[in-house]
C-alpha positions in Angstrom: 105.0 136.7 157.9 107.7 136.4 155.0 110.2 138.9 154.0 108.7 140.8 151.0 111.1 143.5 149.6 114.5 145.4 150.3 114.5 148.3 152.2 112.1 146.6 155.1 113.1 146.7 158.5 112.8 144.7 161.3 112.9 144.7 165.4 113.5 141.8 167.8 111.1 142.2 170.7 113.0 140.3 173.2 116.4 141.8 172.9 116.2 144.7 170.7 117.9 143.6 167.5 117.2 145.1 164.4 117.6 144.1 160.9 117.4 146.1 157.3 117.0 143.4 154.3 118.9 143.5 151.5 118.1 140.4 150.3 114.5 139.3 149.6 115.3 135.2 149.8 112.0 134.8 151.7 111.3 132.7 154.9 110.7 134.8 158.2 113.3 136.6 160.0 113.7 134.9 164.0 115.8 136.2 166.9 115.7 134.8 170.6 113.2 132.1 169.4 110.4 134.5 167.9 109.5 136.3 164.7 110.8 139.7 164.0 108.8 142.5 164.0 108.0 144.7 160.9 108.9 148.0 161.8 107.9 150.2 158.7 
């Protein structure tokens, strides 16, 4: 799953990180070797 628009948030669920786009450049957001989690 690609990053789609600003405002989405994301959650790593390994370690916990979490990450508020910005930026819509695309791609898929990865932390501790897996995909990010949408958390909407």
């Amino acid at each position: 799953m690609g990053v789609s628009e600003i405002g989405e948030k994301y959650v790593c669920n390994i370690c916990g990180n979490e990450v508020e786009v910005t930026i819509v450049g695309g791609g898929a957001l990865v932390c501790c070797g897996e995909e990010m989690e949408l958390v909407k």
